[in-house]
C-alpha positions in Angstrom: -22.4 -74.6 167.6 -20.6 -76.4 170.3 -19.4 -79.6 168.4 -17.1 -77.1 165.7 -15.7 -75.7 169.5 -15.5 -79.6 171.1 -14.0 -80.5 167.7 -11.2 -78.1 167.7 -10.6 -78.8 171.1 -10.0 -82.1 170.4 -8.0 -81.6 167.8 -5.6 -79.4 169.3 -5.3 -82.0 172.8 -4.0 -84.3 169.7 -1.5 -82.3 169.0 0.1 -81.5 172.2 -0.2 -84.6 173.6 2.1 -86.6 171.3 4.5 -84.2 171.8 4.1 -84.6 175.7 4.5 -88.3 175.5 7.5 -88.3 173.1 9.8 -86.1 175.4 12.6 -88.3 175.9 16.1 -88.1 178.6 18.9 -85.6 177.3 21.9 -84.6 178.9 21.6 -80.9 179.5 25.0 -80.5 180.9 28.2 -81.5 182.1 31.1 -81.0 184.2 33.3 -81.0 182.1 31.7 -79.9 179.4 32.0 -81.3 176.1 35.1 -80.3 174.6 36.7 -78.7 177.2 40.2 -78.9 178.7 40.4 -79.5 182.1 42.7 -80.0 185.1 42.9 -83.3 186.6 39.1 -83.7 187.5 38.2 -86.1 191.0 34.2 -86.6 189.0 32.2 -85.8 186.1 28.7 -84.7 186.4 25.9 -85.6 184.2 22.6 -83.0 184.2 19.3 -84.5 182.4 16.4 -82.4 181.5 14.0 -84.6 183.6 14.4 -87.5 186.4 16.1 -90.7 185.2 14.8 -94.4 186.6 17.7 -94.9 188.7 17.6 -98.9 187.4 18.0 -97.5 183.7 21.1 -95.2 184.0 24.4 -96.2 182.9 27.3 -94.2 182.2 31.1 -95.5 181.2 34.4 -93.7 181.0 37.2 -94.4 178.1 40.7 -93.1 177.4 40.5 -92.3 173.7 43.9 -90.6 173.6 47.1 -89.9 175.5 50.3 -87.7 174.7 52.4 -89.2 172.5 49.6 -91.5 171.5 46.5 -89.7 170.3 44.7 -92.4 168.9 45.4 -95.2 170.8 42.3 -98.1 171.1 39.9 -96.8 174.2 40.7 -97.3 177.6 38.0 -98.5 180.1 38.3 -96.5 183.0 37.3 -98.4 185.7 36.5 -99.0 189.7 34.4 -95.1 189.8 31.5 -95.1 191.8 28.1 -93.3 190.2 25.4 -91.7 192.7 22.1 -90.4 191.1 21.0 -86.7 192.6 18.4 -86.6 195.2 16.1 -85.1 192.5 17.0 -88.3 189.8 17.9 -85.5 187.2 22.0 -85.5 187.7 24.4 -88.2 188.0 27.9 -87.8 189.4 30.5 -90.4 188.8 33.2 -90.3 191.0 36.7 -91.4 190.5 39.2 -93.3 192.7 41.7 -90.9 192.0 42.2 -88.2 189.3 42.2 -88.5 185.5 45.5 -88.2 183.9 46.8 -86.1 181.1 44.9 -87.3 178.1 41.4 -87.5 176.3 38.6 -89.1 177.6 35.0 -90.2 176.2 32.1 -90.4 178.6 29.3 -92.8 177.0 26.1 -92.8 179.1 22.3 -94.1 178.7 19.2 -93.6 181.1 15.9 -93.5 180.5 13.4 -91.4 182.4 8.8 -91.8 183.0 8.4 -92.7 179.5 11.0 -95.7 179.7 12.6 -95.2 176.5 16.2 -95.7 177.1 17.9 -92.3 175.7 21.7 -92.0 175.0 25.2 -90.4 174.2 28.7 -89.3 174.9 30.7 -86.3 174.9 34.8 -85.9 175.0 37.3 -83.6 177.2 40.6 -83.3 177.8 42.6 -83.7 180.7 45.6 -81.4 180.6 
């Protein structure tokens, strides 16, 4: 009677583990937020849904548009600083001096225990 009972067991630790183990970094958040529109922002905040290998995380900024020239070739914006959050689950990059009027793309790649390296971007506007 106990091996059906061990048996299920089993079964059903082999199903919740591989869904344990294949959790993988996401950006939960930011500021801005995808899409928005914006006044001339100092940073940009990036929120994961668990703590990033500080070594792994990477983020880059890009002027995709600007008035009178929406869809120009993108921009690297450079010479920000990033800091990772005390609790490895944020990342704030911040900017020598504010964005100007235009639309930006922020790339960014981490990867968090299970060292797969997770990525993507989101756009804003700066009014």
């Amino acid at each position: 009677m106990r091996l059906p009972s061990l048996a299920f067991a089993v079964a059903t630790l082999g199903l919740i583990v591989p869904q344990v183990a294949s959790a993988h970094t996401q950006l939960v958040s930011s500021t801005p937020t995808a899409n928005a529109t914006v006044a001339a922002p100092t940073k940009v905040e990036l929120r994961f849904n668990e703590a990033v290998i500080g070594a792994t995380a990477r983020a880059e900024i890009a002027m995709t548009g600007m008035p009178g020239m929406p869809n120009h070739a993108p921009m690297p914006i450079t010479g920000f600083t990033a800091r990772l959050g005390n609790d490895r689950k944020s990342m704030t990059l911040l900017l020598r001096r504010p964005l100007a009027s235009g639309t930006y793309r922020v790339t960014w790649s981490a990867a968090g225990a299970d060292t797969h390296r997770m990525g993507g971007n989101f756009s804003f506007t700066v009014r």
